[in-house]
VMD Tcl script that draws the C-alpha trace (Angstrom):
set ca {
  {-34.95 -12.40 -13.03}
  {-37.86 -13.93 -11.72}
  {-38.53 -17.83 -10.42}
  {-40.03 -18.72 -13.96}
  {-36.84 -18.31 -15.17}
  {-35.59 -21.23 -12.92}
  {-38.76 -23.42 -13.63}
  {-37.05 -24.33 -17.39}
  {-35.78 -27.46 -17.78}
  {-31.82 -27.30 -17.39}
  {-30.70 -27.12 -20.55}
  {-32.73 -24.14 -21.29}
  {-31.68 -22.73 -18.29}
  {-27.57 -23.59 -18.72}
  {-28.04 -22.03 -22.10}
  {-30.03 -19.05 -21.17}
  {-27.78 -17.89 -18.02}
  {-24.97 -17.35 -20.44}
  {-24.47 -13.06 -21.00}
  {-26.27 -12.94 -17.64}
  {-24.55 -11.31 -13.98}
  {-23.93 -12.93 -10.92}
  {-23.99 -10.77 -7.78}
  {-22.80 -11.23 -4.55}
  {-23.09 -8.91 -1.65}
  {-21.48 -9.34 1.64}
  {-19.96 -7.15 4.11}
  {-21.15 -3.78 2.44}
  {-19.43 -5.43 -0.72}
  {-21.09 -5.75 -4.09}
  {-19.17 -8.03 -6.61}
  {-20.47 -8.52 -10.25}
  {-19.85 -11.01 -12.59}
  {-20.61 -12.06 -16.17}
  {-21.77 -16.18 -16.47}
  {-19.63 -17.13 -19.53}
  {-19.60 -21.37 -18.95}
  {-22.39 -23.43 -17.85}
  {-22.87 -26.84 -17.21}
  {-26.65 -28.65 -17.51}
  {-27.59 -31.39 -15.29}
  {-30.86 -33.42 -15.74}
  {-31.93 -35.21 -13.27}
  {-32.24 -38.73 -12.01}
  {-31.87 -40.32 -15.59}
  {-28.15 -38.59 -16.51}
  {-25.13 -40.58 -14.70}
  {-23.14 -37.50 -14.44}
  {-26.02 -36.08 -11.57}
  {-25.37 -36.55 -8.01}
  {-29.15 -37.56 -7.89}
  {-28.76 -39.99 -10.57}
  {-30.88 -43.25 -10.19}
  {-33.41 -40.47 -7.49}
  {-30.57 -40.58 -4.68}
  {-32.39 -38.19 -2.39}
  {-30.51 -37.41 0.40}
  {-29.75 -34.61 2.65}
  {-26.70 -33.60 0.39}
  {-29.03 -33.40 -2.21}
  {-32.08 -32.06 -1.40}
  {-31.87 -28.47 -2.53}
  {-31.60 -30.25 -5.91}
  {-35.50 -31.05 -5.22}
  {-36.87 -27.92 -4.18}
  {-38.47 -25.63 -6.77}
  {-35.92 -23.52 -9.67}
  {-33.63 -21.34 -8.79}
  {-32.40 -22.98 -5.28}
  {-28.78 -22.61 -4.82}
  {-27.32 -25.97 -4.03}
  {-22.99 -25.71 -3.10}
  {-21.04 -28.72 -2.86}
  {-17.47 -29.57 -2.10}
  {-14.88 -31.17 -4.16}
  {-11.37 -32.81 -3.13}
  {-12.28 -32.14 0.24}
  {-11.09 -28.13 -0.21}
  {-13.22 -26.41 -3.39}
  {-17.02 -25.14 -3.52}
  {-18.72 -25.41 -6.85}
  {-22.18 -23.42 -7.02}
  {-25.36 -25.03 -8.48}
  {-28.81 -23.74 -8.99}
  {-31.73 -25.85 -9.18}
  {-33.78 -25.87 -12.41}
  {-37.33 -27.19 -13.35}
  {-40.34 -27.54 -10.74}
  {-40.24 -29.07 -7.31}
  {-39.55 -33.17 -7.09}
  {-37.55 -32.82 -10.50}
  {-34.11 -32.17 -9.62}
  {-32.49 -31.01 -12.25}
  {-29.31 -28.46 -12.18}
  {-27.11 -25.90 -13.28}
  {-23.56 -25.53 -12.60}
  {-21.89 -22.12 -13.19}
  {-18.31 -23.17 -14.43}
  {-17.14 -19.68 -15.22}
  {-17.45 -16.05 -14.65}
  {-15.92 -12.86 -15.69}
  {-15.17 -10.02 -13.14}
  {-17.19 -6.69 -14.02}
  {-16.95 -4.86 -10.93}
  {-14.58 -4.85 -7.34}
  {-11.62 -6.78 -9.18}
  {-9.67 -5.92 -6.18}
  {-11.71 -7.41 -4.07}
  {-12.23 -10.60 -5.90}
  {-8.19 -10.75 -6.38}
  {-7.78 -10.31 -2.93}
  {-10.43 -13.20 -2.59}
  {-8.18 -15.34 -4.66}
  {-4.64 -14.63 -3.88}
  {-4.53 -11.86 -1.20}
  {-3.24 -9.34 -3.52}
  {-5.13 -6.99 -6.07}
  {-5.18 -7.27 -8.92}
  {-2.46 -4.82 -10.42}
  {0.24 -7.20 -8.57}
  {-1.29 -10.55 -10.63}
  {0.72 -11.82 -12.98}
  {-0.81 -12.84 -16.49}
  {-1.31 -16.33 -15.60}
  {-3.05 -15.49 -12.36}
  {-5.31 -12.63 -14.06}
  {-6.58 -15.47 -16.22}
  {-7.24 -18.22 -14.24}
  {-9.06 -15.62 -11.52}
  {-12.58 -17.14 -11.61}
  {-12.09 -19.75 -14.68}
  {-13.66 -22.36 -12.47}
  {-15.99 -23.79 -10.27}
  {-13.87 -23.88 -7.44}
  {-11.91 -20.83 -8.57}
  {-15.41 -18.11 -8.94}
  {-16.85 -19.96 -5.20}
  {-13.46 -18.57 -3.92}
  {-13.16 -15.24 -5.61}
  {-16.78 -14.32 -4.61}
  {-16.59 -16.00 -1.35}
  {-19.01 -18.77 -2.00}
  {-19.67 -21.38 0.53}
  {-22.39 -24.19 2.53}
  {-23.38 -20.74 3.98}
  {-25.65 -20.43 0.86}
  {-26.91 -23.56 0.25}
  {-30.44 -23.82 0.02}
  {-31.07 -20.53 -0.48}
  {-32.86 -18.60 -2.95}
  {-30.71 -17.21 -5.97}
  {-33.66 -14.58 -5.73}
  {-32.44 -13.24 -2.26}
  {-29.85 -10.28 -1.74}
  {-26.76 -12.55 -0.42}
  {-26.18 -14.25 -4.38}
  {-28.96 -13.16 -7.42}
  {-28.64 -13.09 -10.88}
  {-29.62 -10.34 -12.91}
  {-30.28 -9.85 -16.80}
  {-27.67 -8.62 -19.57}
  {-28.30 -4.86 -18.98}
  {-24.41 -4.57 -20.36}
  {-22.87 -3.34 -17.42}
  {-19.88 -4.24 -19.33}
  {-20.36 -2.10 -22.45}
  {-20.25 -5.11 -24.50}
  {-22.72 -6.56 -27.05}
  {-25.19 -9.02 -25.82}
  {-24.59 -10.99 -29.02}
  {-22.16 -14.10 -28.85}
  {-21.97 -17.24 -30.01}
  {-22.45 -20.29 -27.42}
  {-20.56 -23.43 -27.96}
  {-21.80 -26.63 -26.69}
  {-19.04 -29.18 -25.72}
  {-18.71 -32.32 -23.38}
  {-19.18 -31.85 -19.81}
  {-15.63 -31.63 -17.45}
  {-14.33 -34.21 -15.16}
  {-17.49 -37.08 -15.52}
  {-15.27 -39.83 -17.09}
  {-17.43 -42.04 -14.84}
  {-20.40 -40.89 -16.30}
  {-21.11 -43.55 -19.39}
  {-22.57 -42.47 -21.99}
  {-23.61 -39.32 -20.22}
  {-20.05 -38.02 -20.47}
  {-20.75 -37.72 -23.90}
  {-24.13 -35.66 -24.04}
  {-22.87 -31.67 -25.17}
  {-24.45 -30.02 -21.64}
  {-21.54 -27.49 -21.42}
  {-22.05 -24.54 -22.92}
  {-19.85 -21.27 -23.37}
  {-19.53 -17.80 -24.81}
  {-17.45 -18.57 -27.51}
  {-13.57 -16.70 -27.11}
  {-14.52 -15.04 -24.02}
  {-10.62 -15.60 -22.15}
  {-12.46 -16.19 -19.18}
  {-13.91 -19.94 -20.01}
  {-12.06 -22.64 -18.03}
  {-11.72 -24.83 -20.83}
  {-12.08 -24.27 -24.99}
}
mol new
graphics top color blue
foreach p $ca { graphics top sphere $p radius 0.5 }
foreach p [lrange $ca 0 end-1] q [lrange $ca 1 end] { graphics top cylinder $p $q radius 0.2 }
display resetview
């Protein structure tokens, strides 16, 4: 991956990180992921974006900086949801990573989630592992620690489908409503989620 990747506007970006691995190292550790669920946001004009009418702020300035800036916030006061910046500096558009699925150290992201691994899960807990916002920052030990960096460095990068999975890099990606922006207007409308279609790790079909 390289920072032109990031300059795209969101949508392109949302779409286009789909089939793509998240890794995070920490602590000698080395946890991949697969981005199946993506959310789009664009910028000062969509009512659903935290810098919606240009509300620069402190919270929000990593939203400002140039692509591929990672930008973690906190919801209900208790879960991390991680955000990279898209487009060029000033134009702070976003991507929120929804969903992942675990490729590699599935102990270690189980005991990340529920201080067990994984072979003691039950079914429900095996799905719902990283089938969130809140649920992934958790399981790969995402937090403020990151914000503003550089999805480019060595703590949190993405890297291209090299199928580390042994699956085919061909899928289907559905476009749906956005989650949880009732408040939004019309914005709550526009179809900025996208998934892999019938991959059992989306958060929501």
């Amino acid at each position: 991956m390289n920072i032109e990747f990031f300059r795209q506007d969101a949508i392109t970006v949302a779409r286009n990180l789909l089939g793509k691995y998240l890794v995070r190292e920490y602590d000698d550790k080395k946890i991949i992921t697969k981005i199946v669920e993506t959310e789009a946001y664009m910028g000062i004009e969509d009512k659903a974006a935290h810098v919606f009418g240009d509300r620069r702020t402190e919270r929000t300035e990593p939203l400002y900086q140039d692509g591929g800036h990672i930008y973690v916030y906190l919801i209900y006061g208790m879960y991390h949801c991680l955000n990279i910046s898209a487009n060029i500096e000033g134009i702070p558009e976003c991507v929120l990573i929804r969903a992942v699925e675990p490729i590699s150290e599935i102990d270690e992201i189980s005991q990340n989630r529920y201080s067990k691994d994984y072979k003691d899960l039950s079914s429900y807990q095996r799905k719902n592992i990283c089938n969130g916002p809140g649920k992934l920052c958790k399981a790969l030990k995402i937090d403020k620690n990151l914000n503003f960096e550089s999805i480019l460095g060595n703590k949190l990068y993405i890297i291209d489908n090299v199928n580390l999975d042994n699956e085919s890099n061909q899928f289907e990606i559905i476009e749906s409503k956005r989650v949880n922006i009732d408040y939004a207007e019309e914005a709550k409308d526009y179809l900025w989620r996208y998934y892999i279609k019938d991959n059992k790790h989306v958060s929501k079909k």
